[in-house]
C-alpha positions in Angstrom: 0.0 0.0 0.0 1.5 3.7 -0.8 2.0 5.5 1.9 1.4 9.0 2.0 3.2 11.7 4.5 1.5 14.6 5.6 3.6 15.4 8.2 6.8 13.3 10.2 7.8 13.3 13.6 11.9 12.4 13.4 13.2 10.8 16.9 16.5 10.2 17.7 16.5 6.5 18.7 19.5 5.1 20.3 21.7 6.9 17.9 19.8 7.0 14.9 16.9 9.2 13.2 13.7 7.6 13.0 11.2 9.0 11.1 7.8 8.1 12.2 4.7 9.1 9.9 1.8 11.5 11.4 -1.6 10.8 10.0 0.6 9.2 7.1 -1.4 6.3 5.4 -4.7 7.0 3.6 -6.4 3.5 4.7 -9.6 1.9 5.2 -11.2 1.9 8.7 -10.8 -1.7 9.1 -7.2 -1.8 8.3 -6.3 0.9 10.8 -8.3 -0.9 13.2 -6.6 -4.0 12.3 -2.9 -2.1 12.7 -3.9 -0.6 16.1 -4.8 -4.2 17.4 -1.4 -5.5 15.9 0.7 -2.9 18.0 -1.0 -3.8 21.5 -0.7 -6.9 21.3 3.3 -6.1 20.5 2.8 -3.5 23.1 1.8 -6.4 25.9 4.8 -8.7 24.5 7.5 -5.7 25.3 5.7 -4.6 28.3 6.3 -8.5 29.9 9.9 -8.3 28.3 10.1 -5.6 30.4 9.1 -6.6 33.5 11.2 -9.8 33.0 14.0 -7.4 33.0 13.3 -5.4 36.1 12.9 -8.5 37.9 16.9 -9.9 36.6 18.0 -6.0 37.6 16.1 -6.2 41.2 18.1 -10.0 41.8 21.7 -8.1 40.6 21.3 -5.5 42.4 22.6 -7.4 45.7 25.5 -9.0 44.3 27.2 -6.1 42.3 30.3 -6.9 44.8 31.9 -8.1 41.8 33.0 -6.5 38.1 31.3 -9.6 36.5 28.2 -8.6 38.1 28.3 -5.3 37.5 28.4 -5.3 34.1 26.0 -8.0 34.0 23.8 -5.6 35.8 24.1 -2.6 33.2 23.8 -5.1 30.3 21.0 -6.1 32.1 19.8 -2.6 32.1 21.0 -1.4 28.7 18.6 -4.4 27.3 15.4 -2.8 29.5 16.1 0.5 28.0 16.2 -0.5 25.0 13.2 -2.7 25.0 11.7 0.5 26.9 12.2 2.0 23.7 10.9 -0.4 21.8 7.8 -0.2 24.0 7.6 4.0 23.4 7.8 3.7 19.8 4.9 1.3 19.4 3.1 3.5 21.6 3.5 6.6 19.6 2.6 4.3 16.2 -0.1 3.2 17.9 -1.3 6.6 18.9 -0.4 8.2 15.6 -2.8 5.7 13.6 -5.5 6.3 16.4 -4.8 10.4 15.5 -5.7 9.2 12.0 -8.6 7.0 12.7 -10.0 9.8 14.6 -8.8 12.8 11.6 -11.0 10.9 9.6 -14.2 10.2 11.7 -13.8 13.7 12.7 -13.5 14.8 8.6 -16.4 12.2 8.0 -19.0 13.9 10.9 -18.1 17.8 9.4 -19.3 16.5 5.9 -22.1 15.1 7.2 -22.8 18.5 9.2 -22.5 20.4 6.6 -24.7 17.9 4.5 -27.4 18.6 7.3 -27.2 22.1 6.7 -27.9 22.4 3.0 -30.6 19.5 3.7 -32.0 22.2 6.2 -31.3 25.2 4.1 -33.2 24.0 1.1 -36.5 22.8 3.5 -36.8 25.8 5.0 -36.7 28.0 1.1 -39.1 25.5 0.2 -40.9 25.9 3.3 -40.5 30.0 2.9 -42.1 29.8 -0.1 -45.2 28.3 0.8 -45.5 30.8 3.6 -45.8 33.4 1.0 -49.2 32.0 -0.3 -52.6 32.7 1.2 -54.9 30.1 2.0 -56.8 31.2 -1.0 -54.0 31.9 -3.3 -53.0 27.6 -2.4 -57.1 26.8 -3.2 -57.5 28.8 -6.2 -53.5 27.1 -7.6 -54.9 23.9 -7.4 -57.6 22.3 -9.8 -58.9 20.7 -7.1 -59.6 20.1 -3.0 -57.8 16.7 -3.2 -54.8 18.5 -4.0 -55.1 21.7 -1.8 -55.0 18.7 1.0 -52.2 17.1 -0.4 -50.2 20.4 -0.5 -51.0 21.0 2.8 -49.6 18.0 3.6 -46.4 18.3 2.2 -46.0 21.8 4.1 -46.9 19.7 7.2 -44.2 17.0 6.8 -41.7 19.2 5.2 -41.9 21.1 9.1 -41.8 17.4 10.7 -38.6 16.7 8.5 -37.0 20.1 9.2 -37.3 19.6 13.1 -36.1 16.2 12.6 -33.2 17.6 10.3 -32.4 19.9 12.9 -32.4 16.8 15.7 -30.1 15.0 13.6 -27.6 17.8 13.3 -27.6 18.6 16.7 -26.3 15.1 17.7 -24.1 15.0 15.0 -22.2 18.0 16.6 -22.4 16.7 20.0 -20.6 13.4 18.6 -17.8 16.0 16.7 -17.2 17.6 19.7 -16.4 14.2 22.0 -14.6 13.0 19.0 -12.5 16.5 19.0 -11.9 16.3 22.3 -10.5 12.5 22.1 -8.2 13.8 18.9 -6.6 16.6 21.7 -6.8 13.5 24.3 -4.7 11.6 21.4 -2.6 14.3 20.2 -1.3 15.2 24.3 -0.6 11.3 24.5 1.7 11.3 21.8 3.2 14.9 22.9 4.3 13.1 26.3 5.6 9.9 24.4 7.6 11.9 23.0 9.3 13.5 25.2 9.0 10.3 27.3 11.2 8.8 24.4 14.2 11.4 24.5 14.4 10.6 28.5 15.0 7.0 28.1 17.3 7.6 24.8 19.5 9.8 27.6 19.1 7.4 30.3 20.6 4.5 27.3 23.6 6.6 26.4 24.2 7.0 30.4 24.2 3.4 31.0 26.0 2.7 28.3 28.6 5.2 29.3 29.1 3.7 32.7 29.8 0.5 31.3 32.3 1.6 29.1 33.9 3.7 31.8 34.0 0.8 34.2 35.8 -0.8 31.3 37.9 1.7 31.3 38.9 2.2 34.6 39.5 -1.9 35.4 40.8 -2.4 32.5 38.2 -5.4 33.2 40.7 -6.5 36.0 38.7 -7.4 39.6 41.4 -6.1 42.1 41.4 -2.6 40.0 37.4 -2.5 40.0 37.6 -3.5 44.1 39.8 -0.6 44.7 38.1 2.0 42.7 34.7 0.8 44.6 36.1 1.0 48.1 37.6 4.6 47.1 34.4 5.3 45.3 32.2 4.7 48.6 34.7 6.4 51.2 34.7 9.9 49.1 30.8 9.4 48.7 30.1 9.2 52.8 32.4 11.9 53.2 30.5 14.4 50.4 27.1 13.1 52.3 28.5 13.8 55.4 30.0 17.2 54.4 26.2 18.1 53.3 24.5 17.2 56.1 26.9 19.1 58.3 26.7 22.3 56.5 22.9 21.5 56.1 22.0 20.8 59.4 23.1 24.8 60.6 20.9 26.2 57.6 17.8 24.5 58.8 17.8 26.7 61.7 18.1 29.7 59.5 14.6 29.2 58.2 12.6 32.3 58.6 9.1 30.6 58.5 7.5 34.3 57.7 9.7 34.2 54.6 8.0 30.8 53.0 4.3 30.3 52.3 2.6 28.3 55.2 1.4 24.8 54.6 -0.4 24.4 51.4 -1.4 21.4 49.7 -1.4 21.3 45.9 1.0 24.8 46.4 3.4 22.4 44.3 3.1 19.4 41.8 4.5 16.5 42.1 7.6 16.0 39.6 6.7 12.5 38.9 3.9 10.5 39.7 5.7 7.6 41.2 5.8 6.1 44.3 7.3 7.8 47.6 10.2 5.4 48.1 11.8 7.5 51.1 10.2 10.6 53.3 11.7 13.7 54.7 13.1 13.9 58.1 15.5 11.6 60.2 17.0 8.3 58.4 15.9 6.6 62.0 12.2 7.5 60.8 12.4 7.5 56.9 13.6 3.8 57.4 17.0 4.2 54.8 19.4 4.2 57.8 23.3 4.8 56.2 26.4 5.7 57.8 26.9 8.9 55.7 24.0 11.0 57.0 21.0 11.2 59.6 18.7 13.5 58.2 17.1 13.4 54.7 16.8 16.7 53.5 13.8 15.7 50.5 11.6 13.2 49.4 12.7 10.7 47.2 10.6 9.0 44.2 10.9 5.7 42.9 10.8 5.7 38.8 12.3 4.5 35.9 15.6 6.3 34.3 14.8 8.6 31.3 11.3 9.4 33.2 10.1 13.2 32.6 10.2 14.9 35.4 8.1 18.5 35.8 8.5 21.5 37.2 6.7 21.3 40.8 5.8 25.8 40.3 6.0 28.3 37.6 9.5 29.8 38.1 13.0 30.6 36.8 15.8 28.1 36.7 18.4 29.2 39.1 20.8 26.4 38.6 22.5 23.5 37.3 24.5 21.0 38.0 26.5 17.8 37.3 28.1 15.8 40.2 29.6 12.8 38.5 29.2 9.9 41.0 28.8 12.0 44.3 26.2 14.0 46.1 23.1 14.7 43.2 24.7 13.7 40.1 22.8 16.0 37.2 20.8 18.4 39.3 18.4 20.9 38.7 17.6 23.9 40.6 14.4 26.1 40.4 13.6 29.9 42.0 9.4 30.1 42.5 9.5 33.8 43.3 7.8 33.2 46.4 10.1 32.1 49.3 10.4 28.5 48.2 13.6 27.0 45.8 12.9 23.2 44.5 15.5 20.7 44.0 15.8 17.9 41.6 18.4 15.5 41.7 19.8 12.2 40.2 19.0 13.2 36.2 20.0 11.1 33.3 19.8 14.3 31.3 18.4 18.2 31.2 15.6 19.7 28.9 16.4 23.1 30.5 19.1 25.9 30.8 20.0 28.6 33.9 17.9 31.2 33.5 14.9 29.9 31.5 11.4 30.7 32.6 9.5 27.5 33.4 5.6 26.9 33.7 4.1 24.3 36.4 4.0 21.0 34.6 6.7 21.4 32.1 9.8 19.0 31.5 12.7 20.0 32.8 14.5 16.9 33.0 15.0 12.9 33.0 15.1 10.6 35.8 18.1 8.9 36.3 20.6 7.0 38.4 23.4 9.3 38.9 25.6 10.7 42.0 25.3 9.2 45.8 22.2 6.9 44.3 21.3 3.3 45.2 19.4 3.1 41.9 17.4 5.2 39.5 15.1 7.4 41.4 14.4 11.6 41.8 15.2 12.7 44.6 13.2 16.1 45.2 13.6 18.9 48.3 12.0 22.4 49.0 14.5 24.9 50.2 14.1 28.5 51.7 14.7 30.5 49.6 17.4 33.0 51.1 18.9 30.1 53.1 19.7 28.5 49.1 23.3 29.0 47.3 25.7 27.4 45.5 28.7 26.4 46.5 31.9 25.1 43.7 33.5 22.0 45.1 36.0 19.8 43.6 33.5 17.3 42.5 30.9 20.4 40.9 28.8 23.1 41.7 26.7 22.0 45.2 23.8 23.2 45.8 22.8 23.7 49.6 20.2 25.6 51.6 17.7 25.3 54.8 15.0 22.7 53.6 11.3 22.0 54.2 9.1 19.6 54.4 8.2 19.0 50.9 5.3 17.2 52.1 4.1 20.7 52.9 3.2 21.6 49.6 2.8 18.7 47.7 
């Protein structure tokens, strides 16, 4: 079958261009239908690929004591990814064709609409012209009464049909209007594929930059990768510990007159995951560690290469990168109100210092990097004039007085 493109949507897709057709293919309704039932099903067969996945990279997780394991573990999790992106680019096939499916039902109702219309437009000449004739001027057209009756008649039904007509069109724009409200349903579902698509092509490339820096670095020798690891944790617990110390003074410093009071809904959630760890003492939180005591956000558990929104309107204050200590890629924000959000552990940015952001917008991609036991976002609420940035030898570092995020979420 030709295929005809309208419009393409070009994705980078683990280092290549794919170019995906938007309301592409002039087809029948039954081979769309057809097409959209072929890409669930392969939709359900990488979703349990998936979650096959997951489950091997939840067993490594506990034995990464050992360079075999840990780059059994990223394979592991270069595979997911990629099947992850497998999984996003049905979906936005699928989507697309159901985009199409609805272009045309939608293209399909207006014709019908505006074949109402004329259908109503010529009743009601037709009806105008009769109105122009007296009762007498009707009796004295007609040769006989048989006919007058039968005139009358036709006037009468051609009323009947025109209230009918009229019925008909009204429902016809009542279905137009679900169905345009679908096609924007559609069309926002594709817009956040999208972008879900360039977070996990980030969060690839980082994985598969790890492995090859392990590589690397061992020179894929054990006793090399045991002493890089041991290093590696000791510099880690002292970062941590350097935070909390500095962190634990600026608490104190909170003016609560300076921050809005407890307001639920103030901010959005970043991410709609799960909350895998709270704000407060580790002896409460339940993540008890020997590098700090308090923790100063809340953490959420999702997938690398997740979107992740801005929780206010505001202006992006800062930005940083933190290799394999303290926040990894991290992501400041200035709400002009007393309150600074923080957003920590990215695989990759979608914003730059200094750019206006709305409430709900991407700024970044979940991810697994810094001080981070596995891919998660970790997200605290500073006050304001508590918050700066300090340069360490490890990056910039951002630090403040925090709140209970809780607060405002």
């Amino acid at each position: 079958m030709p295929c005809y493109f309208k419009k393409t949507i070009s994705i980078l897709v683990a280092g290549a261009i794919l170019i995906l057709p938007f309301c592409a293919i002039a087809q029948t309704q039954q081979e769309l239908e057809k097409q959209i039932q072929e890409k669930q099903a392969l939709i359900q067969q990488l979703e349990k690929q998936i979650a096959e996945y997951n489950e091997q990279i939840k067993n490594h997780k506990a034995q990464e004591s050992t360079l075999a394991r840990q780059i059994n573990n990223l394979q592991t999790q270069i595979k997911a990814l990629e099947t992850e992106i497998r999984l996003t680019m049905a979906q936005i096939s699928s989507t697309t064709m159901k985009i199409e499916q609805l272009t045309a039902d939608i293209n399909e109702r207006n014709n019908e609409i505006t074949k109402q219309k004329d259908n109503i437009a010529e009743t009601i000449r037709t009806i105008n012209a009769y109105d122009q004739e007296t009762p007498l001027g009707l009796v004295l057209k007609n040769n006989n009464f048989s006919s007058f009756l039968n005139q009358v008649q036709f006037i009468e039904n051609l009323q009947k049909g025109l209230k009918e007509k009229l019925d008909t069109l009204k429902d016809l724009k009542s279905q137009l209007e679900a169905q345009k409200s679908d096609y924007e349903g559609q069309k926002n579902q594709l817009e956040d594929l999208r972008d879900e698509l360039t977070g996990k092509n980030l969060a690839l490339d980082n994985q598969k930059d790890n492995k090859e820096s392990l590589l690397t670095q061992t020179k894929n020798q054990e006793k090399k990768y045991q002493q890089i690891m041991t290093d590696l944790q000791k510099k880690q617990q002292e970062v941590q510990k350097e935070i909390f110390a500095l962190e634990e003074k600026l608490r104190l410093l909170v003016n609560p007159d300076s921050i809005p009071g407890a307001n639920s809904g103030l901010l959005l959630r970043p991410v709609s995951g799960s909350i895998s760890q709270g704000y407060g003492p580790t002896s409460q939180t339940g993540f008890v560690n020997d590098a700090y005591s308090f923790h100063n956000g809340v953490d959420f558990a999702v997938k690398s290469g997740t979107p992740v929104k801005s929780a206010a309107d505001g202006i992006v204050k800062a930005i940083g990168d933190n290799g394999k200590y303290a926040y990894g890629k991290w992501i400041a924000i200035d709400h002009q109100n007393g309150l600074i959000t923080l957003y920590a552990h990215f695989s990759g940015y979608a914003v730059s210092v200094g750019q206006k952001v709305t409430r709900g917008q991407t700024i970044g991609y979940s991810g697994n990097t810094g001080f981070s036991t596995g891919p998660h976002l970790h997200f605290t609420v500073y006050a304001a004039n508590t918050f700066s940035v300090q340069n360490k030898w490890y990056g910039l570092l951002p630090l403040g007085g925090s709140v209970n995020p809780m607060s405002y979420l």
